[in-house]
N, C-alpha and C positions, 0 to 999 in steps of 0.2 A: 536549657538546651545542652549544655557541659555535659551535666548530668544523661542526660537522655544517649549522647553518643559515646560518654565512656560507658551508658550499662548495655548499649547495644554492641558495643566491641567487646564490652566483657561476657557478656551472655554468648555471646556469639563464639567465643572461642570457649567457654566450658560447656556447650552446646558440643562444639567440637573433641574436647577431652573426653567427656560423657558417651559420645558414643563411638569413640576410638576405644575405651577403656570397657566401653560394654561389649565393644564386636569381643575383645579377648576375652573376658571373661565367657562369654558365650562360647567363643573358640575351647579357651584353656578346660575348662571346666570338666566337660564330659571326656575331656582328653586325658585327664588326672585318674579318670575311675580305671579306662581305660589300662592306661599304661601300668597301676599298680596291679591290676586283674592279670595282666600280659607277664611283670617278671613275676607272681604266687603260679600260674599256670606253668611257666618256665622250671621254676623251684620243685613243685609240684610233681615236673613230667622225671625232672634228674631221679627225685628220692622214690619213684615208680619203676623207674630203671633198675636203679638199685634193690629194692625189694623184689622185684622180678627175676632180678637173677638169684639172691638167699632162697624165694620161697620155689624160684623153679630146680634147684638141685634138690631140695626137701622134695617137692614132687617127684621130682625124677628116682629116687630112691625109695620112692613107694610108702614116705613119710603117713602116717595117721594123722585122724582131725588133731586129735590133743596137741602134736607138736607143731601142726599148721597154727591152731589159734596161742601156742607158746610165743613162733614167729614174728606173727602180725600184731600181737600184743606188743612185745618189747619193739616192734619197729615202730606202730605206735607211737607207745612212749617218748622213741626218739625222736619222733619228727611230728611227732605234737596234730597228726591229722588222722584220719581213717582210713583204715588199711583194709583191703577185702580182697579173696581169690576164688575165683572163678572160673569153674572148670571148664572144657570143650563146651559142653552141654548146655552151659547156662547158669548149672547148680550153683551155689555160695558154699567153696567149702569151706572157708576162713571168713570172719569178720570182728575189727577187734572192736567194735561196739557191740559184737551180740556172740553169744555162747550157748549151747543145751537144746532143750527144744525153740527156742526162739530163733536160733540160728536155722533151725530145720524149717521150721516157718517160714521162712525167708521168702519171697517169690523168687523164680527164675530171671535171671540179669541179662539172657543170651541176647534181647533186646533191645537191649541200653544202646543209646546213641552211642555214646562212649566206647561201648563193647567194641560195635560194627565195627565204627571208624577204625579203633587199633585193629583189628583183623585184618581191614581192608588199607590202612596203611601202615600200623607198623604203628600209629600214636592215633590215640584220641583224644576226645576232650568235650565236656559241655556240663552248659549251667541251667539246674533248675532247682526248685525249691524240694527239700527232701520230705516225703511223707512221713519216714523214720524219725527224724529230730529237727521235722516242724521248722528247717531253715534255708535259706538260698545255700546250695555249697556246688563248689566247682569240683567235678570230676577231672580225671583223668588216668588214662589205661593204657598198658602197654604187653604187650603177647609176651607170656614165659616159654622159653624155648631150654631144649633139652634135646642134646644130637641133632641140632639143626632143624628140630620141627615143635611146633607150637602143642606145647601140652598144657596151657590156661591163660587166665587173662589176670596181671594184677594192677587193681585199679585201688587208686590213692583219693581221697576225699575230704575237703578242707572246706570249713564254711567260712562264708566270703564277708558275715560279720566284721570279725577284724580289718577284712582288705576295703571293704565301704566306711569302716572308720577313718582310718588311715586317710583316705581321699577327701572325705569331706574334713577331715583335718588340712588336708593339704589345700583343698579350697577355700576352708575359713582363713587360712593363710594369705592367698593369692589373692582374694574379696580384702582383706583388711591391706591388702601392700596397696590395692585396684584405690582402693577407698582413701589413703594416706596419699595416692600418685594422684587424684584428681584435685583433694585439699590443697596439696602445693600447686598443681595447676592456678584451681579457680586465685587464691592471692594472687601468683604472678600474673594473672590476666588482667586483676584489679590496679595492681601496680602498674602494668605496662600498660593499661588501658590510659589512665592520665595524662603521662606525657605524649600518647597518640591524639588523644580527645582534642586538647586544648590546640595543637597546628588546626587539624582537621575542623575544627568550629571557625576559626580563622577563617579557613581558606573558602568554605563552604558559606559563610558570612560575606565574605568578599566576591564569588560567586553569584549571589543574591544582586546585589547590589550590581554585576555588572550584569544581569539578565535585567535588571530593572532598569538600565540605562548608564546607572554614573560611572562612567569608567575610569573617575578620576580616584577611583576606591583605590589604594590598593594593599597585598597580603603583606602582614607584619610576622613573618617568620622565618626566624632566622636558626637553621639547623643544613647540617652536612649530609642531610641525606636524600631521600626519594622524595620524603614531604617537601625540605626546604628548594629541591629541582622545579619539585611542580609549582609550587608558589612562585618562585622566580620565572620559569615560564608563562604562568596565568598575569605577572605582572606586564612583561614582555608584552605577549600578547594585548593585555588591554592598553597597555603607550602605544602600540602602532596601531590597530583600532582605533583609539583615539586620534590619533594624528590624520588615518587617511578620514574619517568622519571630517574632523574639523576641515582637510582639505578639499571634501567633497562640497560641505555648508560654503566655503568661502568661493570655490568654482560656482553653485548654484548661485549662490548672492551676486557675481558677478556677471552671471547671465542672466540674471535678473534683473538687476539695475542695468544690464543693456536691452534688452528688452525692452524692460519698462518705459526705458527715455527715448526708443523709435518711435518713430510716428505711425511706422507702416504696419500694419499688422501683422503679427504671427501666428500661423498654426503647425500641429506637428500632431500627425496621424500613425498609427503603425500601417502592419501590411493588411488588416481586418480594419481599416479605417474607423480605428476607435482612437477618439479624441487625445493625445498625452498631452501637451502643453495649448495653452493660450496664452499671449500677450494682452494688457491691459489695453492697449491701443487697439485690437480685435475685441476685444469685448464691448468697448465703449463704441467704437464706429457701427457695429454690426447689433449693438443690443441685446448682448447674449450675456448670459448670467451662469455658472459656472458647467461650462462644456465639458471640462476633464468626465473622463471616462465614459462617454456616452457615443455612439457612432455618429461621422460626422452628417449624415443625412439628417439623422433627428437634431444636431444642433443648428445647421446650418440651412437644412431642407433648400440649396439652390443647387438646380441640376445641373450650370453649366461648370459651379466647382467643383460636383461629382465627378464629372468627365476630364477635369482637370487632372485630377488624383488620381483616376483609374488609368489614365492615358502614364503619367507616371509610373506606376504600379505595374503596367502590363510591358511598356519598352524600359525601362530602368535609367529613361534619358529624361536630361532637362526640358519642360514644357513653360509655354508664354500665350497669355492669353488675357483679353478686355474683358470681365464680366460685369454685367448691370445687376444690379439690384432694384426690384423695380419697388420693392415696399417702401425700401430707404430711400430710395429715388437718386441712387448713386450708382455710381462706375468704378470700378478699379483694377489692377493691372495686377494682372496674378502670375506670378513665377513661380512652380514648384518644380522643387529636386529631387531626389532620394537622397535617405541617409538610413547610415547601418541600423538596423534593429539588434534585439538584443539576441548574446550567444545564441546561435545555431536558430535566428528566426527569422524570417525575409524581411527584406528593407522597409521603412516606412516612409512617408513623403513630409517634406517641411515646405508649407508654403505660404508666401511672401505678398500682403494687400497691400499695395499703393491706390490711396483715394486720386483719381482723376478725374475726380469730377469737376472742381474747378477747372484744370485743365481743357476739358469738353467742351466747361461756358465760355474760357476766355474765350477756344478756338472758334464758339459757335458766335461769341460778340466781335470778334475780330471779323469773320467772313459778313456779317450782318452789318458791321460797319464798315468794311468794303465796298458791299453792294450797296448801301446805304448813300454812302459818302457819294460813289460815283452816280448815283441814281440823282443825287439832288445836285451834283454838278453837272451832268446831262441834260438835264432839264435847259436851266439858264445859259447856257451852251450852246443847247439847238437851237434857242429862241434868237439869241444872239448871232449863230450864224445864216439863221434864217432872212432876220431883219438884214446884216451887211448881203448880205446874197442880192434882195430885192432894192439894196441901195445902189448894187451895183448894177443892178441888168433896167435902173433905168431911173428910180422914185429922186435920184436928187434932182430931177429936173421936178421934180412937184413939192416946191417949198413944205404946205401944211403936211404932207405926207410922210417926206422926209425930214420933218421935225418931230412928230408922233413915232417914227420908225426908232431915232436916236433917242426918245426919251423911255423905249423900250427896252430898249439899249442898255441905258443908263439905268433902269429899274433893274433888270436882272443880273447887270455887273455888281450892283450894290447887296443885292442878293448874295451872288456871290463871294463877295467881299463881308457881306457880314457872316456868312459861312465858313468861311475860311480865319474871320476872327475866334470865331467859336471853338472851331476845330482846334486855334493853337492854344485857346484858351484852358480847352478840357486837359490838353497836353500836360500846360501848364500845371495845373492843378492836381493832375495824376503825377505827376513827376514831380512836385513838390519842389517847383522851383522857387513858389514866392511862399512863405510860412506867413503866418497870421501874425500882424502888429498886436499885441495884447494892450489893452486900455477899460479901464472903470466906468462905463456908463451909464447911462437913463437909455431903454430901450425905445421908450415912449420919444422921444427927443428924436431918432433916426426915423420912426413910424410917420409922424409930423412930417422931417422932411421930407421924404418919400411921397406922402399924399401932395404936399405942396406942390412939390415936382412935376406930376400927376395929374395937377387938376386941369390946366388946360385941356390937356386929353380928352379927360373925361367929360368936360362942359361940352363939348365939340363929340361927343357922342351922346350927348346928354343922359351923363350916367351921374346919381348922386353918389360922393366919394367922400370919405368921412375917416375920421380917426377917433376910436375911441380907448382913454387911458385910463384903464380898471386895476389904477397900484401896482405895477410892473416893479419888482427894485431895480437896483442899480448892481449890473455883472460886469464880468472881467471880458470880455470880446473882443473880436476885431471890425472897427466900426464900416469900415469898405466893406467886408465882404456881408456886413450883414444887411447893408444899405442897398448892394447890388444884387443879395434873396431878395428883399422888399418888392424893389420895382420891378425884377421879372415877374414873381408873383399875382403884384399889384398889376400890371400891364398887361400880362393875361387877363386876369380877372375885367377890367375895364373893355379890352380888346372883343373876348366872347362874350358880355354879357348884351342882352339887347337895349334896344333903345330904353328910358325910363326904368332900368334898373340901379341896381344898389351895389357899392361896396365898400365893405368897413376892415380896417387894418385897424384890429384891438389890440391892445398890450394888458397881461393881466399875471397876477403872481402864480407862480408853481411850486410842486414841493420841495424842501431843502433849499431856498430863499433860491432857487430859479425863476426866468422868467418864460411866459407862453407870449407868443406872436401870432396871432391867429388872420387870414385873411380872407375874408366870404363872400360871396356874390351870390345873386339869387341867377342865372346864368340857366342852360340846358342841362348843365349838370354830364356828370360822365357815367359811362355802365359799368357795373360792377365787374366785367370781365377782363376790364382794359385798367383799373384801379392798380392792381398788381405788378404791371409795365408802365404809366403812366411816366417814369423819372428814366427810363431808356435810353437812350442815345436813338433819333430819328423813328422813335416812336409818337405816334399821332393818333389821333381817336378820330379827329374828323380831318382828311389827309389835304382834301380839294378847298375848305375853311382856315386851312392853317398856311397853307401857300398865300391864297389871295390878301390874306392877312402880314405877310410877310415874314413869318415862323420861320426858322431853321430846324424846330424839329430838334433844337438843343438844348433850349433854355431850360427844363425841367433838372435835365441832367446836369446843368454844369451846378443847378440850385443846389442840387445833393450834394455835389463834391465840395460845394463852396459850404453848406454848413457841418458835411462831415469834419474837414480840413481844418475848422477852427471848435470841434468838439461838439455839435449841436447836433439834433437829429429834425427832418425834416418830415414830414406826413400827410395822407389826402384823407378827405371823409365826403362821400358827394352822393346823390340819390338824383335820377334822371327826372327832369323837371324841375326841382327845389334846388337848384345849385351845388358849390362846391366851397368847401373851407378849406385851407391848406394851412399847417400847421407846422411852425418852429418854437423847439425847446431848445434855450436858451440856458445849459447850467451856470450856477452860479459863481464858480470858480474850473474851468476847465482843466486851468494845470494841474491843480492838484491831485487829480482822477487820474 
């Protein structure tokens, strides 16, 4: 990895030398031919001046070829180029490369680039290859003047051999300085590449690591400049990073663990009511398995908490509302608010499940035992003020009459009075005024008494009444209250069953060394749709049977509370016709549970 980012910074910057060093060379280069071609054409044009003026006085004085080519021969010599003159016409009457007939030979010049140009400015100039000696050479011409008017043209000729040498000397030069100035580049790149590589593998290392999440990484570099800034700010950066993370996880955990430990449920919708939070208490009450992200219709699919939300949503104000559940068979009491959404997005709603359902039943057994309560104290009431009414508008003058009247009397005060025992009994019971005596006994032992109790009763309805003890052990109970389950039980059972029937109060073992209490009759038996309410409070299956009988209509219930109260649970199993068993389990150590 070291390696790989010191050769991409070294490469990188003789990347950069390489082609700094080549723009100039490419610049320099044809610039060299150039500029030596520029001062020979310069030199060129003086030593043309010069010969123009020797060989235009020679002309002016009507000089012959011999001393023109005498001329241009020794100028020549002097200036190491080719000398030629040129009359008005074109003709060559000098040239110190050629003499004799060869010179006669000559073509006419009058259309030499060169020529024009001096004519028409006063200097020429141009390059081409000479067909004469077969080489590049650079003209140049300037008008010989004699009493102010041009009497020929002398043009000077120089091949440009030497002056392409010269330049591509001077470029093998500039190419070997180009070549020497990149060598010292590339080392110092390699050099400085090093101590760059090694911060930047650091830092880029510690980068990694905090895209990957740890942001307890952090850069080990210690230098005074741009590298050691930005480490120090990448470390910066990830301590407060980290801190506001850990302070966001420690916020979350705390709304969490509140959350979790309400009862009441939580939800929280955005403004597209799609799902962002639930509470564990909403999920568990409600049955719902993980709602995040899903819109609340499809987690929830009930329309009256749609409207809750949307009534939210559309006024921005707090809504209160009862909705029933009718699958879960629950109620509850739904509150939602708005709360912010996120930057620049409209509110979402948080709304709040309180189960009422309880609440519902107490209210609905409260009013039920109201009407209840007062229904069976009207009763004996009316009969009661019935009878004194008739005792008064005349019956005590008829002894037998008025002795039937008061023992009617006295039947439905006792009614009442046993009603009114019951009533403060349940109180009792619910209010936990008296706790269960706890004691070790033989269940079998209270089943006995109980039937003994009993049997008069029952001979006198001639009901066969039996106990049977099928290895009951011996449990921790409370002997009262499980004596006074028995005989309601049993007293029922005896009371409904008809004439030459049966009932058995068995004791038998249960599991985890508990005991079963079981008590049957072969009886009418009850229907299966009253089984469910049977342990009510003034619930009755057969209403006008249980009066004549002298029922309160309570005994079933106070049975419950009395073996709730010392830990047992109490039970029916019955089929119309075949009778009814009723069933107490007795554990075998209740404290301990």
């Amino acid at each position: 990895m070291s390696f790989g980012l010191r050769s991409r910074i070294a490469v990188t910057a003789l990347a950069a030398s390489a082609a700094a060093l080549l723009a100039v060379l490419v610049i320099v280069g044809p610039a060299l031919r150039q500029r030596a071609t520029g001062r020979t054409r310069e030199t060129l044009l003086a030593e043309a001046r010069l010969m123009a003026h020797v060989a235009g006085d020679a002309l002016g004085r009507g000089a012959g070829s011999d001393e023109l080519d005498r001329i241009v021969d020794e100028a020549a010599r002097e200036v190491r180029a080719r000398v030629t003159i040129i009359g008005m016409d074109g003709r060559v009457l000098a040239d110190s490369a050629l003499s004799g007939p060869a010179l006669l030979a000559v073509e006419n010049h009058r259309d030499r680039p060169e020529v024009q140009q001096a004519l028409a400015e006063g200097a020429g100039s141009s390059i081409r290859r000479s067909s004469t000696v077969k080489e590049d050479l650079l003209y140049v011409a300037v008008p010989m003047r004699r009493g102010g008017r041009i009497v020929g043209i002398c043009r000077v000729a120089l091949s440009l051999a030497g002056v392409y040498a010269e330049a591509a000397e001077l470029r093998r030069a500039v190419i070997f300085a180009l070549v020497l100035a990149f060598l010292l580049t590339a080392a110092l790149s390699i050099l400085l590449a090093s101590p760059l590589a090694g911060p930047l593998r650091r830092i880029m290392d510690a980068a990694r690591q905090f895209a990957a999440g740890n942001l307890e990484a952090r850069i080990q570099v210690r230098r005074a400049d741009e590298l050691g800034e930005l480490a120090q700010i990448l470390n910066q950066s990830a301590a407060q990073l980290q801190e506001r993370l850990a302070e966001n996880a420690r916020e979350r955990a705390r709304t969490e663990a509140i959350l979790s430990t309400m009862d009441d449920g939580v939800l929280a919708v955005d403004h597209r009511g799609t799902v962002l939070l639930a509470n564990e208490a909403f999920r568990r009450v409600l049955g719902l398995k993980a709602p995040g992200g899903r819109h609340y219709l499809e987690a929830l699919r009930e329309r009256e908490v749609g409207a809750v939300i949307d009534e939210v949503l559309t006024t921005g104000e707090r809504r209160v509302a009862e909705v029933e559940v009718p699958r879960l068979r629950r109620a509850f009491a739904v509150t939602g608010i708005p709360f912010p959404g996120s930057e620049g997005a409209p509110p979402g709603v948080v709304l709040t499940f309180h189960d009422v359902t309880e609440r519902r039943r107490l209210d609905q057994v409260r009013r039920d035992f109201v009407a209840n309560a007062s229904h069976e104290l009207r009763t004996p009431l009316t009969s009661i003020r019935g009878f004194v009414e008739a005792l008064e508008d005349g019956a005590l003058g008829e002894p037998d009459t008025a002795t039937r009247f008061l023992g009617k009397i006295r039947t439905h005060a006792d009614r009442m009075a046993a009603l009114v025992e019951d009533l403060l009994e349940l109180s009792r019971l619910e209010s936990g005024e008296s706790p269960p005596r706890w004691e070790l006994l033989a269940p079998a032992e209270v089943a006995e008494e109980v039937v003994a109790s009993l049997s008069d009763l029952a001979a006198r309805r001639r009901i066969t009444l039996r106990c049977q003890d099928g290895g009951a052990p011996s449990v921790t109970t409370d002997a009262d209250r499980l004596r006074r389950i028995l005989v309601n039980l049993t007293d029922n059972a005896v009371k409904y069953t008809p004439e030459a029937g049966h009932v058995e109060v068995s004791c038998a073992a249960g599991d985890d060394g508990s005991a079963v209490l079981a008590v049957r009759d072969d009886g009418p038996g009850i229907a299966a749709e009253h089984l469910p309410r049977i342990f009510e409070r003034f619930y009755r299956v057969d209403k006008a049977r249980s009066r004549e009988l002298g029922g309160t209509g309570l005994g079933l219930s106070i049975v419950r509370h009395l073996a709730e109260g010392m830990g047992a649970s109490v039970a029916v199993a019955s089929e119309i016709g075949r009778g009814s068993t009723f069933t107490v389990l007795l554990p075998r150590d209740p404290q301990a549970g």
